[in-house]
N, C-alpha and C positions, 0 to 999 in steps of 0.2 A: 494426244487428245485431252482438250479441257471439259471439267464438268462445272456447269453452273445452274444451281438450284438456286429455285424461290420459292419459299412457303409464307404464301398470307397471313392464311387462315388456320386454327386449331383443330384440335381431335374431336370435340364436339361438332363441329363442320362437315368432316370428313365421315363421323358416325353417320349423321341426316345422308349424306350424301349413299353410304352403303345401303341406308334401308332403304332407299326409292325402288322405283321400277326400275325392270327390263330398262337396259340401254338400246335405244333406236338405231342404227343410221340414218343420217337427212343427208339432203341434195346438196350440191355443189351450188342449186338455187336456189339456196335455203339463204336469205340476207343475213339471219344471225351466226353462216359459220364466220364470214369475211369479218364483221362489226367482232367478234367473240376471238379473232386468230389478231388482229388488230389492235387491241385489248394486251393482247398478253405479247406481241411483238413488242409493242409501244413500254412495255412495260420492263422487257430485257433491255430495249434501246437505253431508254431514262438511266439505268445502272451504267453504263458505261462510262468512264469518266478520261478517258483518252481513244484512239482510232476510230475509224466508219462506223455508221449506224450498218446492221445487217438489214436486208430486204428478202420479203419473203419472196421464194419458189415455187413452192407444191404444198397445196395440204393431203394430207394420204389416207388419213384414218378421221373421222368424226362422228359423234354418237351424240345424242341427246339424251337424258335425262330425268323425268318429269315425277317427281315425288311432294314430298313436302314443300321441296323447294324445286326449283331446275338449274340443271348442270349439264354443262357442255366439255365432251372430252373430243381430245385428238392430237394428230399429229403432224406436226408441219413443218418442212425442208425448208431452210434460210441460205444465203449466200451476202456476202461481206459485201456493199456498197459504197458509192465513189465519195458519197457523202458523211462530212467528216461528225462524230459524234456532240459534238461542242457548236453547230453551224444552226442547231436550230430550225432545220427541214424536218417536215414528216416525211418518213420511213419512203411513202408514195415517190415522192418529189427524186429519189434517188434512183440512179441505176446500180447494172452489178461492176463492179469493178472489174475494171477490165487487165489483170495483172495474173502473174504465177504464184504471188505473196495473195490473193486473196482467199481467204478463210471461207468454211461451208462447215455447215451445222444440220440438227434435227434435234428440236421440240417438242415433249411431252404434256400438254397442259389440260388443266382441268379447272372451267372458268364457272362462275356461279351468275346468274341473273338476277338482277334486282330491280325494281321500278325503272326499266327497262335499262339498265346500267350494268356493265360485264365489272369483276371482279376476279382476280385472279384466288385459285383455294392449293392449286399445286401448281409449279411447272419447272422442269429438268431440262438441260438444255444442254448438249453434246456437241464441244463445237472443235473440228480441225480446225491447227490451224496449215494459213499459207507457207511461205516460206521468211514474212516477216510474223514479227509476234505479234501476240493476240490480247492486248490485256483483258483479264475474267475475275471475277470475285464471286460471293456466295454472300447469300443475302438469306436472315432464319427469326420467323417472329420469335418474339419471346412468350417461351415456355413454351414453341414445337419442337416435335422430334423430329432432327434434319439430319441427312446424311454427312460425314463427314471425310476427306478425301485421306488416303493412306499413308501419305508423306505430311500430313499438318502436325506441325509439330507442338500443339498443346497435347497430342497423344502419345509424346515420347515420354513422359515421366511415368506415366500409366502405365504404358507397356512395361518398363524397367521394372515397375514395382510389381507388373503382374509376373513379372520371368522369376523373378528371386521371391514370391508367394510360394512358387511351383516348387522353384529347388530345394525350398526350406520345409515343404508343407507334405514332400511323396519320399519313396522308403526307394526308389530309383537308384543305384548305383553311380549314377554321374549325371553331369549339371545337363541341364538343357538351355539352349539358346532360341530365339524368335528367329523362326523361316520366313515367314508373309504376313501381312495383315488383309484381311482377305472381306471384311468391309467393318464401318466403325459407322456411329449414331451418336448424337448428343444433345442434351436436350438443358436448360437456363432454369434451374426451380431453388431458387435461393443459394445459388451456387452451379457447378455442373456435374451432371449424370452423362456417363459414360457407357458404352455397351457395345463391346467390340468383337468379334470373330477373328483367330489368331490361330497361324500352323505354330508347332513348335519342332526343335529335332537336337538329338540327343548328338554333344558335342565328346571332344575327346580328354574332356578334363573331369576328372573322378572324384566324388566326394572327398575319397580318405585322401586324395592330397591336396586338395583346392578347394577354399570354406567358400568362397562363392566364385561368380563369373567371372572370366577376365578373356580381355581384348585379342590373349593369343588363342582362345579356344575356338579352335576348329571344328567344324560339322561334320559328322563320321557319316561318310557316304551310304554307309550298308547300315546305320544309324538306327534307333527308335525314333517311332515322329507320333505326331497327336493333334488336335485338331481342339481349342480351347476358347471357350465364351467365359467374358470376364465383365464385371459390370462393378465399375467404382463413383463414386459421389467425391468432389472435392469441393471444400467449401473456400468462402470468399476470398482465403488466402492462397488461393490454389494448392493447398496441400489434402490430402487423402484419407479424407472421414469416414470413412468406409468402402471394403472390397469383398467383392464374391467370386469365385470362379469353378468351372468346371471342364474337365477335360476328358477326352475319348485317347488312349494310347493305342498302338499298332504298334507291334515288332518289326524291324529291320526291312525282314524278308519281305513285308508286304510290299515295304517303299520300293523294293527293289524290281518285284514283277509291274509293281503300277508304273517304272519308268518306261520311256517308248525304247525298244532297242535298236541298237544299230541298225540301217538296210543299205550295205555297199549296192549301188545302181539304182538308188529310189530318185525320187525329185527333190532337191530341199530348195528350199523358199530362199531369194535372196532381197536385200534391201533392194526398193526401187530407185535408191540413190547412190548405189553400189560403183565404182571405175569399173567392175568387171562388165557390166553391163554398156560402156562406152560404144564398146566394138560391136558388140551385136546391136544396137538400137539402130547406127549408123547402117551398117546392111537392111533393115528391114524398114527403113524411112526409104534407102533407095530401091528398094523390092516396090515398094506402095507406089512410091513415083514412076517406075517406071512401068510398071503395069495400070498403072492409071490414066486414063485417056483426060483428064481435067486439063484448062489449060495453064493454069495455077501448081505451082509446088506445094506440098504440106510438108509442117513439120510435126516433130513428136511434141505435145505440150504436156501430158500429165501421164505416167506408167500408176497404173495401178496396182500389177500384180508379177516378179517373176519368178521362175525357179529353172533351175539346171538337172540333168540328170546324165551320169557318166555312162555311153554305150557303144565303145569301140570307136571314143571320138565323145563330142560333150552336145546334148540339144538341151537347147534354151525354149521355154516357152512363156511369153510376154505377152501381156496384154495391158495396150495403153489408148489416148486418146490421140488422135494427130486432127491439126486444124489448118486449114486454109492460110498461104501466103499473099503478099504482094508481090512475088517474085513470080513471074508470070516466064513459061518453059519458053515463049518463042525470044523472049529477052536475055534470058538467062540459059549457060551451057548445063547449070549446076543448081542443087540445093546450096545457100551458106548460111555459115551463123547469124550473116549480119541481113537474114531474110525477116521481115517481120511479122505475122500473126495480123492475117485481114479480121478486123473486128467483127464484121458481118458477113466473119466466112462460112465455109460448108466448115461443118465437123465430123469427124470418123471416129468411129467406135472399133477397133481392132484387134485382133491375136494375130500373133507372129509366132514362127517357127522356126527357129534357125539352128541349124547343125554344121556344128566345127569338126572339123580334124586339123588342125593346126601343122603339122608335119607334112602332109601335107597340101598344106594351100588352097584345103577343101573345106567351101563355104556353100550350103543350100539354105536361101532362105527362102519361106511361103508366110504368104498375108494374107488374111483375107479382112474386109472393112463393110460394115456399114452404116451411112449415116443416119446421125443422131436425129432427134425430133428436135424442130426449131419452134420457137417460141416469134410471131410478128411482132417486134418490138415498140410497143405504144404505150402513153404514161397511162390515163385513165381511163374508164367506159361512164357514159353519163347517167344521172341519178334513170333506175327502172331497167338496168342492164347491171348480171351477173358480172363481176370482176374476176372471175374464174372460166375457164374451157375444161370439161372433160377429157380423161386420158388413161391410158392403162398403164398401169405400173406393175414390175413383176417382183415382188418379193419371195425371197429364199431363205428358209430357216429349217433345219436340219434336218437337211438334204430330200425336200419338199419344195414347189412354187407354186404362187397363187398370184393369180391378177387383181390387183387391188384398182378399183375407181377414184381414180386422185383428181385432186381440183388445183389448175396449173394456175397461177395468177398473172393477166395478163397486162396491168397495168404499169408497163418499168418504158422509158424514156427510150428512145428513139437512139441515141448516142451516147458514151457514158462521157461524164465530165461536163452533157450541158447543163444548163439552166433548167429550170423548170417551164416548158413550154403550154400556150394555150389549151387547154377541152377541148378535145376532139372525139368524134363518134367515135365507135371500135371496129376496128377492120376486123372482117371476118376470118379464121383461121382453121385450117386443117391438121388434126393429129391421128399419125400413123400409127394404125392399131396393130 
């Protein structure tokens, strides 16, 4: 997963913005979410400088504002579209790509109004990618404080310089090494300010025989660790005009009970891209088909989630998406590979159950499916109609759900790869609550 922020606007911005009122919710018929989510898509689009423009999905969360100024916050689900970023369509004019290489995202933005003109003041932007790449950058006014990603490597010298602070600066028995960086900030003010969050963990190399760190110093598993905020300034030459740092130690022991321990017969999580996972997806695409009364074949298009658990024999349980073929059961004896993915097919939302005993030759597998909410695919609604449908959407955040009233946008193109076709009213559309 790529992250891509945008910050406008400064901390004087963002102050006005904390002192206003209470944040509202408004409607899905409210014209300024669309003009305001439009605004700020338009605006990650422009940044791209190679692949599809994204088109938006869903908006899920929006609030209004109204203080000194007015601000518009929320959040909105994008998917990777047919149209190429360099072609010069707006955003509308696309559909979604209709491919396994397409990328899907969610946006956090928080847009400012002016002489009725939106303005972006934040926006973070979370985007999988498909299975080709995704190109992403990071865009940061000067003199805001923007987040910085763990692996950018203007914070390797930093870090170096903060590990050998530590070793030189504490009465510790042997050196310590960087475990994680666990998040970093930086900010442009005649140079750069740094401000990092970093684990650290006690290696096997000892002061009295080793005056500092070196490459073969291993992390002692039953180790000290600690938990250290370092904040350094380097001026124009990127070298290190000043360093602060502070750190919290824990003994060994702690790390050792904080680890998760073994559980011989638990479920452990596998990659959804796994070979071990070949065999069982095959049984449970033919469990779906054949229990399925459609007159069409589905295949598996996107696994989500699997994990295995060993119990006198191995069960798998999987949950993925399968979609609609062109391989139609009265023409065909069989699922095959060379089945293709109906573009305006049905879609199924699934878990599967499958229990091996390999020895044997004992396979049960259970499906159960249901399908997904379809979107009627039309480009736009004419000026004095909502470009949104109401929809419930269920979010889960730990280990809680709530139904959120999300605004599905329904103006994307009838087929992906056309043209951009004439205005047409909006067909009317039903979603399954």
């Amino acid at each position: 997963m790529k992250l891509i922020t945008t910050l406008l606007l400064c901390s004087g911005l963002l102050l006005t913005l904390t002192q206003g009122e209470e944040a509202q919710e408004i409607d899905c018929n409210d014209e300024a979410v669309f003009q305001a989510v439009d605004a700020s898509l338009k605006k990650l689009n422009a940044r791209l400088q190679s692949g599809n423009q994204f088109v938006l999905y869903r908006v899920t969360k929006r609030a209004k504002m109204d203080g000194s100024a007015t601000f518009y916050s929320f959040n909105y689900q994008i998917k990777e579209g047919n149209c190429s970023a360099q072609r010069g369509l707006a955003w509308q004019d696309c559909d979604f790509k209709d491919s396994e290489e397409a990328a899907t995202g969610e946006c956090t933005a928080t847009m400012g109004k002016k002489e009725n003109k939106f303005f972006i003041v934040t926006q973070t932007c979370k985007i999988t990618p498909g299975k080709g790449p995704i190109v992403t950058e990071e865009y940061h006014c000067a003199s805001c404080v923007h987040p910085i990603s763990a692996d950018n490597p203007d914070l390797e010298p930093v870090l170096k310089h903060a590990i050998e602070y530590f070793n030189n600066n504490t009465g510790h028995s042997h050196l310590f090494a960087l475990r994680e960086v666990k998040s970093a900030q930086g900010q442009v003010v005649g140079g750069l300010n740094f401000d990092i969050i970093y684990t650290i963990v006690q290696t096997n190399c000892s002061k009295e025989r080793f005056p500092s760190l070196r490459g073969d110093c291993v992390a002692l598993p039953n180790g000290d660790g600690g938990e250290c905020r370092g904040n350094a300034f380097l001026d124009t030459d990127n070298k290190i005009e000043d360093f602060t740092q502070s750190c919290d130690l824990h003994p060994g022991d702690d790390l050792v009970e904080a680890l998760p321990k073994p559980c011989p017969g638990c479920p452990r999580d596998i990659p959804v891209d796994s070979p071990e996972l070949k065999e069982v997806l095959g049984h449970s695409i033919a469990q779906l088909n054949t229990e399925n009364d459609h007159p069409f074949y589905f295949k598996i298009d996107t696994v989500k989630k699997a994990t295995s658990q060993v119990v006198a024999g191995t069960n798998y349980v999987i949950e993925f998406i399968a979609r609609e073929t062109k391989c139609s059961k009265e023409s065909n004896t069989e699922l095959t590979e060379d089945c293709e993915i109906k573009h305006l097919g049905q879609s199924l939302d699934c878990n599967a159950n499958v229990y091996m005993r390999p020895w044997e030759n004992k396979v049960i597998p259970t499906v159960k499916c249901q399908a997904l909410d379809k979107t009627i695919p039309i480009r736009r609604r004419p000026p004095g109609f909502s470009p949104f449908r109401s929809a419930k959407v269920q979010e889960t955040k730990a280990g809680t759900t709530r139904l959120l009233r999300a605004c599905e946008y329904k103006g994307r193109l009838s087929k992906a790869g056309a043209e951009p076709a004439p205005e047409r009213q909006a067909e009317s559309s039903q979603v399954k609550q």
